[in-house]
N, C-alpha and C positions, 0 to 999 in steps of 0.2 A: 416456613413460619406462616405463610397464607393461609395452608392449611389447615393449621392448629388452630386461627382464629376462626377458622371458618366453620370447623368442628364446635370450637365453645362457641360459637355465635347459634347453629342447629342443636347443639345438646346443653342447656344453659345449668337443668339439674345434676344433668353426668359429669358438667365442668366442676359446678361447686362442691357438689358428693369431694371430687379428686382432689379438689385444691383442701377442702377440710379435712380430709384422712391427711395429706402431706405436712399440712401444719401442725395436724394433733401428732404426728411420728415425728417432725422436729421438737417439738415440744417435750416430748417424751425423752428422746433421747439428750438434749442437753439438760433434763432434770437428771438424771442418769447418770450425767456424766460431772454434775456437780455434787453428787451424794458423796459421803465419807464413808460408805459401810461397802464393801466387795459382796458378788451375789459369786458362789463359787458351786460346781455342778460336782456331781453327786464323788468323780475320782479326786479334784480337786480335795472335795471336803476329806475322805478319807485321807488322803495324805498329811494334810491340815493335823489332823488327827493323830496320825503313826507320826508324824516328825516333830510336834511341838506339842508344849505343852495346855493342850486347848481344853476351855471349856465349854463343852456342850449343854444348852442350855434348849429344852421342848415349852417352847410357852403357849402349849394347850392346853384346856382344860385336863383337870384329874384325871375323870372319868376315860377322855381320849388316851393319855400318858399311860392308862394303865392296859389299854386293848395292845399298845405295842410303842417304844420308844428306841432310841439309840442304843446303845449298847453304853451304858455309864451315863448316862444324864442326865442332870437335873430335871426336873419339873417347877419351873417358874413362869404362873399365868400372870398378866400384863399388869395385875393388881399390883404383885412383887417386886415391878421395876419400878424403882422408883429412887430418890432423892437417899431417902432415909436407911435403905437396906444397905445394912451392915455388912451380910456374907456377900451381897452381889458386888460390893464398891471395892470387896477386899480382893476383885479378880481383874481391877483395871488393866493393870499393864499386860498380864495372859492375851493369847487370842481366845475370841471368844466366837463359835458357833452357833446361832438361831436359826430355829425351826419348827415349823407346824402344821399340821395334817397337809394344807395344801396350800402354803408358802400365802398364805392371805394378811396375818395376822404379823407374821414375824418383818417382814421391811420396816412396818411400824415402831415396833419393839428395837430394832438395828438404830432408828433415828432419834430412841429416846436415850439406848447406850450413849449415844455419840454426844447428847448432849449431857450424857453423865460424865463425859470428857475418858470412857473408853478408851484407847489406840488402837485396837484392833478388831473387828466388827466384820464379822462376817455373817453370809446369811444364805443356809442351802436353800440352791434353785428346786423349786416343784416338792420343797416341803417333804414330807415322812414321805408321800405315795411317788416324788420319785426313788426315794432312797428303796423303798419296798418294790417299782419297779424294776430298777439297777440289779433286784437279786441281794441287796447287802442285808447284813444280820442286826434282827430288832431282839430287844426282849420285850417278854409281856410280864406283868405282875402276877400272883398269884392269884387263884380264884377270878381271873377275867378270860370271859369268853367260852371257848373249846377247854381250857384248861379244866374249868368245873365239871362239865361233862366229864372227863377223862377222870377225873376224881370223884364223883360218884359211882361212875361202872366201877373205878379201882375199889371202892369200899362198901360196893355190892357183892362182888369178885368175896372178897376177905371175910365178910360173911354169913354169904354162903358155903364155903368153904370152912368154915368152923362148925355149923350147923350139920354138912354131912359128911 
């Protein structure tokens, strides 16, 4: 123990630096642990998904929704959630999955479910780009991205090919 004070007594900024990182990670962690929404990783969610009847919900922008989403799920940006939505209020009881490009946006989204009196609130870890890391399967819309390219050469391809 003499040590230790003798340490913070020679390093007074290295002491405070530690003791502020140690209070902001208690702090962190019993907000964490008082939230009502589960944060579930990327197999977790999958399962979520094959065993019950979950709804997936992308609350990114459009324009993101449409470069690549879940496989089945909604597109509802934070405007949507709300009080008054009709289709959202009618999924209370369901489990419900949030998520968005990079898990920023959706904890948010989980806290306002929860006080839409949700039950079930879930919220994938690390957002689309861990699920695109995982390897798991997105769809993209049509006409976004690579897919246009591939649609113009096809109906360059077609004719031409009528032509000679």
């Amino acid at each position: 123990m003499q040590q230790v004070l003798e340490f913070a007594g020679n390093h007074p900024i290295l002491s405070a630096a530690f003791v502020l990182v140690l209070v902001a990670w208690l702090a962190y962690e019993v907000a964490r642990l008082g939230r009502k929404w589960r944060e579930l990783d990327t197999l977790a969610a999958v399962r979520l998904i094959n065993q019950d009847d979950t709804v997936v919900i992308d609350v990114s922008n459009s324009s993101d929704f449409s470069k690549g989403h879940i496989i089945g799920a909604l597109n509802m940006p934070p405007t949507r959630i709300e009080a008054g939505n009709k289709e959202l209020l009618k999924w209370r009881e369901r489990p419900v999955l949030l998520y968005c490009k990079n898990n920023q946006v959706a904890p948010q989204m989980a806290n306002r479910l929860v006080k839409l009196e949700f039950s079930n609130v879930n919220v994938l870890a690390g957002g689309l780009s861990q699920w695109l890391a995982d390897q798991q399967p997105v769809s993209r819309a049509k006409g976004s991205g690579s897919n246009k390219r591939k649609e113009k050469t096809g109906k360059k391809r077609k004719a031409e090919a009528a032509e000679g």
